[in-house]
C-alpha positions as CSV (number, residue, x, y, z in Angstrom):
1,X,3.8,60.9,30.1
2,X,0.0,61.9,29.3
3,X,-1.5,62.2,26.0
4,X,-3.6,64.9,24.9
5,X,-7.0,64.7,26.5
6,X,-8.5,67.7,24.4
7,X,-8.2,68.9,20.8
8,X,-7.3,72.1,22.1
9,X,-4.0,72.9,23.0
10,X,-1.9,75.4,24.1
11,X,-1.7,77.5,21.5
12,X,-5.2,77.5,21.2
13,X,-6.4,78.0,25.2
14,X,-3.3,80.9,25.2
15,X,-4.5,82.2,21.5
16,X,-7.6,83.2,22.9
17,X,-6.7,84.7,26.2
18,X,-5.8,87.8,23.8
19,X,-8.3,89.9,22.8
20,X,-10.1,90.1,19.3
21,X,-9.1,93.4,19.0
22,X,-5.4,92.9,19.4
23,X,-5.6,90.7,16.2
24,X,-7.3,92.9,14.2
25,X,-4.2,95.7,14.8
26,X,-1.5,92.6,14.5
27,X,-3.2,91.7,10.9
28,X,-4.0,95.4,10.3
29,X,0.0,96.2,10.4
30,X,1.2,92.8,8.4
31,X,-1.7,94.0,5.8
32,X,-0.2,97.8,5.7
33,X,3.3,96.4,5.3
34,X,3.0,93.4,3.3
35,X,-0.1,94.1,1.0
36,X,-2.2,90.9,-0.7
37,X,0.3,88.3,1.0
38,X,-1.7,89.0,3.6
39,X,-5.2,87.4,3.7
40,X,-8.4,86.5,5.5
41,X,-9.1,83.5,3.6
42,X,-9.7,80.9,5.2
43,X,-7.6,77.7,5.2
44,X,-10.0,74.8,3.6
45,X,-10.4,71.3,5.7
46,X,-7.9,69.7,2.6
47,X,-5.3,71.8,4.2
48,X,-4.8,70.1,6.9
49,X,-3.6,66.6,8.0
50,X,-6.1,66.6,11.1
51,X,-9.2,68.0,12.0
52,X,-7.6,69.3,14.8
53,X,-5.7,71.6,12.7
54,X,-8.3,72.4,10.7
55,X,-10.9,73.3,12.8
56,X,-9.1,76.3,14.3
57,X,-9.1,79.6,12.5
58,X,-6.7,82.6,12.7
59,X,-7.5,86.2,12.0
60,X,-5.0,86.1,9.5
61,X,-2.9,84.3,7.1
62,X,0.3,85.5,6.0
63,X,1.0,83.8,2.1
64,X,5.0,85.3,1.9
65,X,6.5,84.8,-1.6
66,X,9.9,85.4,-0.4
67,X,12.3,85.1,2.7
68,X,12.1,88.9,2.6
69,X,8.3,88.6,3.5
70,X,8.9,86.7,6.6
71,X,11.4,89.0,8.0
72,X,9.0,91.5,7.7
73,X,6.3,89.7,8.9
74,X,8.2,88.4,12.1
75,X,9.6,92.0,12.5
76,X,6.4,93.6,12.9
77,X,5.2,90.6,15.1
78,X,8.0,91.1,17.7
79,X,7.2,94.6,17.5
80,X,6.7,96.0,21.5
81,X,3.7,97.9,19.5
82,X,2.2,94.7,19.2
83,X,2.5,93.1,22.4
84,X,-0.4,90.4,21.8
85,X,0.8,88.7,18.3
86,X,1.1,85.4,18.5
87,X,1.6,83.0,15.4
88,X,2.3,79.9,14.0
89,X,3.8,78.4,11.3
90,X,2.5,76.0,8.0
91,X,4.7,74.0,5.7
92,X,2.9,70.8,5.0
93,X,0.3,71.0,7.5
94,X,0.9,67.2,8.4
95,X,1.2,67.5,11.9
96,X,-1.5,66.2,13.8
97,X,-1.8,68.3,17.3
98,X,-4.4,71.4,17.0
99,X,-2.2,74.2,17.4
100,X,1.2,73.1,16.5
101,X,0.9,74.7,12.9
102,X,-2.4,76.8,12.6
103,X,-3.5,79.3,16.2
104,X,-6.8,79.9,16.9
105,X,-7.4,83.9,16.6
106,X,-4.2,84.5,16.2
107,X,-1.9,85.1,12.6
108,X,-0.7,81.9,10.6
109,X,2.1,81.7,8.2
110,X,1.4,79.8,5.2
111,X,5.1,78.8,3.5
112,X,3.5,77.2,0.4
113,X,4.8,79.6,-1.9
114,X,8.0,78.8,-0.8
115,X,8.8,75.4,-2.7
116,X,11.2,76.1,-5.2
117,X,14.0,73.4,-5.8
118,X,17.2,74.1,-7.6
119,X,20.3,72.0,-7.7
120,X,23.8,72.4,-6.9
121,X,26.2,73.5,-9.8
122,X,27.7,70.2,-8.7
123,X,24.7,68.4,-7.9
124,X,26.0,67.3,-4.5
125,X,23.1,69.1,-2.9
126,X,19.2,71.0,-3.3
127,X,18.0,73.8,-2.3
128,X,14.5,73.3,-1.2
129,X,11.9,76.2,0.2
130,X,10.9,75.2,3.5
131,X,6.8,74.9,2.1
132,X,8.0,72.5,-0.4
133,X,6.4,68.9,0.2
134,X,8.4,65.3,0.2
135,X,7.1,64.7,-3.2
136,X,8.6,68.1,-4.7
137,X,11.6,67.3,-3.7
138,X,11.6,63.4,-4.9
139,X,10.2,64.2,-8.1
140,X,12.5,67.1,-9.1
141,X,15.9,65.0,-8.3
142,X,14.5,61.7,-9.4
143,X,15.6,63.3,-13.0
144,X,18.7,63.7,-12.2
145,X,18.8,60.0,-10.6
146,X,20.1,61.5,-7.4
147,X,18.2,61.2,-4.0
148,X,18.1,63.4,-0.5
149,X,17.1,62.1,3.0
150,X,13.7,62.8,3.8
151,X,9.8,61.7,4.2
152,X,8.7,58.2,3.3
153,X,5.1,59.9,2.8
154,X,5.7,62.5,-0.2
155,X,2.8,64.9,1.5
156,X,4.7,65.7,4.3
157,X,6.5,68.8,4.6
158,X,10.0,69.3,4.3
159,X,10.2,71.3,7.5
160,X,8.6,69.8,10.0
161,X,10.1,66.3,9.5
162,X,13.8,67.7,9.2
163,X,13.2,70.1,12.5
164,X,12.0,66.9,14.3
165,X,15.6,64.8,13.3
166,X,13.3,62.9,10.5
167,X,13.2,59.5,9.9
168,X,13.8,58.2,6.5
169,X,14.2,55.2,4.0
170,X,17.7,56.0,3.8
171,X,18.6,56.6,7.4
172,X,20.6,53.4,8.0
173,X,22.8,54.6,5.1
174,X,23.3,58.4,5.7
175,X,21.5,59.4,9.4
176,X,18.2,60.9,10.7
177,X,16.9,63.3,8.3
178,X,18.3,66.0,9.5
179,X,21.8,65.3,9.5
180,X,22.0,66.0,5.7
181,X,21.0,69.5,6.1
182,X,24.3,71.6,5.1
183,X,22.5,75.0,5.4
184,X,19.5,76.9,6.2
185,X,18.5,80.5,5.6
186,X,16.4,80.9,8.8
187,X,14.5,84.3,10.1
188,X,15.5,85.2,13.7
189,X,13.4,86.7,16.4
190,X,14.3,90.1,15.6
191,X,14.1,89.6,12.2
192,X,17.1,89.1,11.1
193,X,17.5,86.6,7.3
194,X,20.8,84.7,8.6
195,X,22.5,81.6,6.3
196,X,23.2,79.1,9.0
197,X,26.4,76.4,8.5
198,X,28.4,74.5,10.2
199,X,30.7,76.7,9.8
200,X,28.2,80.3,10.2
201,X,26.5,79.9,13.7
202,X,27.7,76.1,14.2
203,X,25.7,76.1,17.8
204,X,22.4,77.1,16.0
205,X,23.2,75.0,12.9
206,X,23.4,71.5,15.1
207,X,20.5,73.1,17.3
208,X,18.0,72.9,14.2
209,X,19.0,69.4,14.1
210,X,16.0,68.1,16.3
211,X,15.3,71.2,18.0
212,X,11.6,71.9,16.6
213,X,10.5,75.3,16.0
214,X,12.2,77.1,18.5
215,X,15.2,79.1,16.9
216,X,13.6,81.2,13.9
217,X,11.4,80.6,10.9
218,X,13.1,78.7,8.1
219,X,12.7,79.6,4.9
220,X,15.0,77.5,3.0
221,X,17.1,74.1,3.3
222,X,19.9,73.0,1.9
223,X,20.0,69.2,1.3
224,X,22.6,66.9,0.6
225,X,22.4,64.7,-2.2
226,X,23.2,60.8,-3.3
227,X,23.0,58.6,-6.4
228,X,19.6,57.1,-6.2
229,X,18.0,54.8,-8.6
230,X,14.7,52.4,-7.9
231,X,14.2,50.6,-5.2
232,X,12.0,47.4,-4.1
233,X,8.8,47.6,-2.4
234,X,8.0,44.2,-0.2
235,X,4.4,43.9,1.3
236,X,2.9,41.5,3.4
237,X,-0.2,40.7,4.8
238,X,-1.0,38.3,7.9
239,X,-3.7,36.9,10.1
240,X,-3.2,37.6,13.2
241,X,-2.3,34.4,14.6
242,X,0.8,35.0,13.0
243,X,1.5,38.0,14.8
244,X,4.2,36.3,17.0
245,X,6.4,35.0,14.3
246,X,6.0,38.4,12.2
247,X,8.1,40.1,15.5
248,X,10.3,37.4,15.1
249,X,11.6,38.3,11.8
250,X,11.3,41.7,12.1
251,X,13.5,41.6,15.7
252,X,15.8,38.9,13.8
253,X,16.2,42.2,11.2
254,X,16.0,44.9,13.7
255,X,18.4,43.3,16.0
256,X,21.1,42.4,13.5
257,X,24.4,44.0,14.9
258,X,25.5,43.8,11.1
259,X,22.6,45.9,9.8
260,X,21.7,46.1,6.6
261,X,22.0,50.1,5.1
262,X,20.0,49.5,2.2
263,X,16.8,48.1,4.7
264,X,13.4,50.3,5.3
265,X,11.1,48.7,7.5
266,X,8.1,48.6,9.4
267,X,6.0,45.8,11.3
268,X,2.2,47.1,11.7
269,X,-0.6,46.4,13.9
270,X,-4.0,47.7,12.7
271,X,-7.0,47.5,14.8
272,X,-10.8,48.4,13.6
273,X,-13.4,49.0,16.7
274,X,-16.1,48.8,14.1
275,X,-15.4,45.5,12.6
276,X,-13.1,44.1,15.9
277,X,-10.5,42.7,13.8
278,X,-6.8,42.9,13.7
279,X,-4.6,43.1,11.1
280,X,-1.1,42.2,10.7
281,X,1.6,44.0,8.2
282,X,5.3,44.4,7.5
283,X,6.0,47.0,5.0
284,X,9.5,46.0,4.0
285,X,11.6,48.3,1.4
286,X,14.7,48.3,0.3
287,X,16.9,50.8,-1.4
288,X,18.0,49.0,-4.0
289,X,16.3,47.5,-7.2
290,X,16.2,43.9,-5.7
291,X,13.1,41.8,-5.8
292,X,13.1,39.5,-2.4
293,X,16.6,40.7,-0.9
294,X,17.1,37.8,1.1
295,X,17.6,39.8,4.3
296,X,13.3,39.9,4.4
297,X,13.2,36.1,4.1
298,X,12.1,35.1,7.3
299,X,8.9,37.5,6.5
300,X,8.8,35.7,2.6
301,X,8.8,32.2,5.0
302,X,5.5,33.0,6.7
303,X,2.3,31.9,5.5
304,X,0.7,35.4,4.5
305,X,-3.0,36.8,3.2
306,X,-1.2,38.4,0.7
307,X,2.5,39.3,-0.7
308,X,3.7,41.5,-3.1
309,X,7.4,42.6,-4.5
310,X,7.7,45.6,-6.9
311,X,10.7,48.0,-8.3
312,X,9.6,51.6,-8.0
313,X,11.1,55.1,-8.3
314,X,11.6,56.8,-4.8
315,X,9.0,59.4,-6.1
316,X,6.9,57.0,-7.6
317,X,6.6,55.1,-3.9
318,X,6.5,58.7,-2.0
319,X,3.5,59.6,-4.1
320,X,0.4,58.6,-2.0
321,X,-3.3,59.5,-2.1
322,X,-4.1,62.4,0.0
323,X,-6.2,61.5,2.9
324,X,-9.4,62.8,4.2
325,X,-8.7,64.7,7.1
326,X,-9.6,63.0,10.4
327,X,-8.9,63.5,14.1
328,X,-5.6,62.0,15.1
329,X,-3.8,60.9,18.3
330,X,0.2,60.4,18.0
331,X,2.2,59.2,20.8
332,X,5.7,56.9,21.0
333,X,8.4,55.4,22.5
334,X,11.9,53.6,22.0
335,X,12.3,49.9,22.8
336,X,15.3,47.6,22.9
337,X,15.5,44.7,20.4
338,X,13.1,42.2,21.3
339,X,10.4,40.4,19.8
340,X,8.8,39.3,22.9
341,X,8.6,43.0,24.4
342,X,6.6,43.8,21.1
343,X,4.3,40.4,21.8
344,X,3.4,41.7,25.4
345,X,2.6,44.9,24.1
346,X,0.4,43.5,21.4
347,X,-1.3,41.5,24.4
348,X,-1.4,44.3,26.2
349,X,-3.2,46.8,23.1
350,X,-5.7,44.0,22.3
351,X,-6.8,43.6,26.1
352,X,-7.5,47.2,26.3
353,X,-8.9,48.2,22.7
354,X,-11.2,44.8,21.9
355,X,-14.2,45.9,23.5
356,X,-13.6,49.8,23.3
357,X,-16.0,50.7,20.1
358,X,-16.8,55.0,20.4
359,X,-19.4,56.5,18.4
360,X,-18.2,56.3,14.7
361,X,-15.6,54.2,15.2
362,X,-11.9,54.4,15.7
363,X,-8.6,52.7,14.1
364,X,-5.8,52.0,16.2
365,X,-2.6,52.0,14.3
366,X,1.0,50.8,15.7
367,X,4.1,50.8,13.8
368,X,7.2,49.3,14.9
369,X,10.6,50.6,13.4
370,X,14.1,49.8,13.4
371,X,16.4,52.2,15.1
372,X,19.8,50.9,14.3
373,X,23.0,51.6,16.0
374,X,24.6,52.3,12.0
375,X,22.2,55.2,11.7
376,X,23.3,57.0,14.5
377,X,26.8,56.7,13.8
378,X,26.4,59.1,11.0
379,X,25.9,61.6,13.1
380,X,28.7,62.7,14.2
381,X,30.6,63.0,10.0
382,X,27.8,65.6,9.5
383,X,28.1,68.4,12.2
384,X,26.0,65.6,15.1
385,X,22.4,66.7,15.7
386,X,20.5,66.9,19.1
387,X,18.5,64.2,19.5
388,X,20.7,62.8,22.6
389,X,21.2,59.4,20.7
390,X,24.5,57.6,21.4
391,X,25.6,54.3,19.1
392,X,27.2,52.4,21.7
393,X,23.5,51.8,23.4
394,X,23.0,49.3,20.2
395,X,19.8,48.6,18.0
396,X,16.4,49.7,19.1
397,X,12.4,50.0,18.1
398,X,10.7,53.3,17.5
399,X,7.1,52.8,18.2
400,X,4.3,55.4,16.9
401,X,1.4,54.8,18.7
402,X,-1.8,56.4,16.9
403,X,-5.3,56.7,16.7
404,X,-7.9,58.4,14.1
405,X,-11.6,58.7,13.9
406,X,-14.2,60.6,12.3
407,X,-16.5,62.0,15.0
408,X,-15.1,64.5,16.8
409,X,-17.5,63.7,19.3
410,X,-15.8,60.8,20.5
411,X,-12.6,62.9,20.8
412,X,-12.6,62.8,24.5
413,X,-13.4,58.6,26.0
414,X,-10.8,58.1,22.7
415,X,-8.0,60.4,24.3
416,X,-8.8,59.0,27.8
417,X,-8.4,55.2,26.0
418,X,-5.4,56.2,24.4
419,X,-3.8,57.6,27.6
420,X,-5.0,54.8,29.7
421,X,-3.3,52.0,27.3
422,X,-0.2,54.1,26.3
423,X,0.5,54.1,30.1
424,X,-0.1,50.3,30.1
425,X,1.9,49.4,27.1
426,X,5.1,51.7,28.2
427,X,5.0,49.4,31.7
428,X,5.1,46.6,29.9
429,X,8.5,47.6,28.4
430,X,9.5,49.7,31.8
431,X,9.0,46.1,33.5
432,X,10.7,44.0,30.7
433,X,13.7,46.1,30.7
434,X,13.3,47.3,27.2
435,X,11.7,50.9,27.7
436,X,14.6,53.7,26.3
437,X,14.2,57.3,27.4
438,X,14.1,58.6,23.9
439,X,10.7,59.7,21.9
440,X,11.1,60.7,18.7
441,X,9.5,64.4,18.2
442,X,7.7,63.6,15.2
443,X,5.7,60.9,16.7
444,X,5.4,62.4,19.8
445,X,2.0,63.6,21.6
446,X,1.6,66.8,22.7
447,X,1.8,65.8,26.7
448,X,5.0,63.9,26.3
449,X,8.3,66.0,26.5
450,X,11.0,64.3,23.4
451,X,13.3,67.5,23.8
452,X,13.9,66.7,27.4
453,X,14.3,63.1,26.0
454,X,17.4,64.4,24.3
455,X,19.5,64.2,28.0
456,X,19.8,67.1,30.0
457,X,23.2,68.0,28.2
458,X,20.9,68.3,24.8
459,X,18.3,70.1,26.8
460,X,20.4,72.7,28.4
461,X,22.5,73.2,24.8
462,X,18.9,74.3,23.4
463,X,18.0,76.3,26.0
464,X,21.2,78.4,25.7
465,X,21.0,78.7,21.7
466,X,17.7,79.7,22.0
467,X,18.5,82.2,24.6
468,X,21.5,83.3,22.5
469,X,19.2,84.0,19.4
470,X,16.0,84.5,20.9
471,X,17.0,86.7,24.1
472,X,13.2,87.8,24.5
473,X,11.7,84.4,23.6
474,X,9.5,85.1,20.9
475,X,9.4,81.1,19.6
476,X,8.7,80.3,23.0
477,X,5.8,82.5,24.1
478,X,4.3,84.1,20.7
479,X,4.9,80.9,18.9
480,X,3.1,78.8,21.7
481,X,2.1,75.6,19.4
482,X,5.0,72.5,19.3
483,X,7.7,71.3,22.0
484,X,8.6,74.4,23.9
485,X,11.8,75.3,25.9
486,X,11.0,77.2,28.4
């Protein structure tokens, strides 16, 4: 696996193969069609998670209001009379690859018109607009003190993270993310506005489960709902000579073949080249109002910098300060259970990053995550997804490996540092016996493959859904930015 060793990426390198003038006839035609939805605006840098993202710019932006406007919009794309138009699509624009949700030169959708939120005559599920954000969605339900599986971050967008599978507070109690999608109204290749079930196009439904952007554009979700009141915030802060005991009682949680639903957690590992320092964290919810559940004792045990227990709403906690954008490396992979496979790797990190200080600095960030056997056993109740994840292989570790920095001209010696000690760290749990085959698509860097992660039985399922809907493979060769089939 190999990281991204340039801020360009396909979508951009293949973007600008086609001719300037091609663009101008692709945007000339949306324009004619579609009117004032169609726009040469730029995008500002605020946009934009990364600078990656932000620093390319298409010719133009299509702003659709309704689901009707992306049919048309994809329609005249796919057109044979315009060969050359390729595109991309924006909901949050959190992820952090260049070319993944904006296209150099070519046309960019911008779904944040489409937010809306409306609940069930029930109330057992929400209609969201796939360019709603995390904290629409939490802020709207929080009213009606019901909850829906989704972003821990309330800026991230609602379709990205649930086409990626989607990790949430919640997953240990109701599954990735994605498995409480009952519907979406998705745009097909050739245009087509279809209302996908799992009972309407069951193979495409389980397909958008994990599957990226591959199949369509969607343009609406529909979520399923729970009762939801406050839940408890835990934070804790350690030197780093505690780092070893902090895996303890985060493995001793992770590991649990008992698992406690109602637990949200995170162990962190922040590194500073400026100030060569590390940092120690466990971020330590849980989905009910209890201060200090007793299941986080072995972290309340530890001699800390600092610890803190609140009760807060779900949209309350979701509701974080928008960062400045900054260049970002993401990369990942799955571990077994075991606290000293996360102390080798921390050995391992802190022998390749102490004396690696770039121009303008650079933080390291690693987050280590539960991935417990109970969350993928609810699966299969909701239709099964994708992601090639079977229960009987017992607990694991998700880990997000990522980088940002300011100067862009760093970019390069920081991918090559990143490459070089993601390599090392996945030998270290290659050699321990620990290293799964799965990468989570969300946290995965553009090099790495997560859809052929799935299993080849996942893989070749995909392939034939999206040959199925996409015959001429328009999300595979006009949509070049993401996780491709093909």
């Amino acid at each position: 696996m190999r990281l991204a060793e340039r801020s360009t990426t396909t979508a951009l390198v293949a973007a600008a193969a086609v001719s300037a003038a091609s663009y101008d006839t692709c945007c000339d035609r949306l324009a004619s069609a579609l009117g004032d939805i169609v726009t040469t605006t730029p995008f500002t840098a605020n946009d934009w998670f990364s600078i990656q993202e932000s620093t390319l710019v298409p010719a133009c932006i299509v702003r659709p209001r309704s689901a009707q406007d992306v049919s048309k919009a994809v329609t005249i794309l796919n057109s044979s009379r315009a060969p050359g138009c390729q595109f991309a699509v924006k909901g949050g624009g959190h992820t952090p690859a260049g070319g993944f949700a904006n296209i150099q030169g070519g046309v960019t959708f911008d779904m944040g018109h489409l937010n809306a939120t409306a609940l069930s005559e029930k109330g057992t599920s929400v209609a969201v607009g796939a360019g709603a954000v995390w904290n629409d969605v939490y802020g709207y339900l929080d009213d009606f003190n019901l909850a829906a599986a989704g972003g821990r971050n309330g800026l991230v967008g609602v379709g990205g993270l649930l086409l990626g599978g989607g990790i949430s507070h919640f997953s240990p109690r109701v599954g990735w993310a994605c498995d409480g999608v009952v519907g979406y109204e998705v745009v097909l290749a050739n245009g087509t506005l279809a209302n996908i079930s799992a009972t309407s196009h069951p193979d495409l439904y389980r397909a958008l489960k994990g599957g990226g952007n591959n199949f369509g554009v969607v343009t609406r979700y529909e979520l399923k709902t729970f009762p939801q009141g406050n839940m408890s915030v835990n934070t804790f802060s350690y030197g780093v000579s505690q780092v070893g005991a902090v895996f303890d009682a985060f493995n001793d949680v992770a590991a649990d073949p008992n698992f406690d639903p109602y637990v949200s957690l995170q162990a962190g590992l922040l590194y500073s080249s400026a100030a060569k320092a590390w940092s120690v964290s466990a971020s330590a919810y849980y989905t009910k109002p209890v201060l200090h559940p007793e299941v986080y004792s072995g972290f309340e045990a530890l001699p800390s910098i600092s610890n803190t227990s609140s009760i807060t709403s779900v949209a309350s906690l979701a509701a974080e300060n928008p960062t400045p954008p900054l260049n970002w490396l993401f990369a990942t992979l799955t571990l077994g259970t075991s606290s000293e496979t996360m102390l080798d790797i921390f050995k391992t990190l802190n022998g390749s990053l102490y004396d690696f200080n770039p121009a303008g600095g650079v933080t390291w960030n690693f987050a280590f995550e539960p991935l417990p056997s109970v969350m993928l056993s609810k699966s299969a109740a909701t239709g099964g997804n994708v992601l090639g994840l079977d229960p009987e292989d017992g607990n694991g570790i998700v880990l997000l490996f990522s980088a940002l920095w300011p100067n862009s001209s760093s970019s390069d010696s920081i991918y090559q540092k990143g490459r070089d000690t993601f390599t090392a760290i996945e030998k270290v749990a290659e050699r321990k016996g620990e290293l799964r085959k799965f990468e989570y698509l969300n946290y995965a860097g553009p090099h790495q493959s997560p859809l052929a992660s799935y299993g080849a039985e996942s893989l070749n399922f995909l392939r034939q859904v999206s040959k199925k809907y996409d015959p001429t493979g328009v999300f595979q060769h006009k949509v070049p930015g993401g996780f491709k089939l093909w």
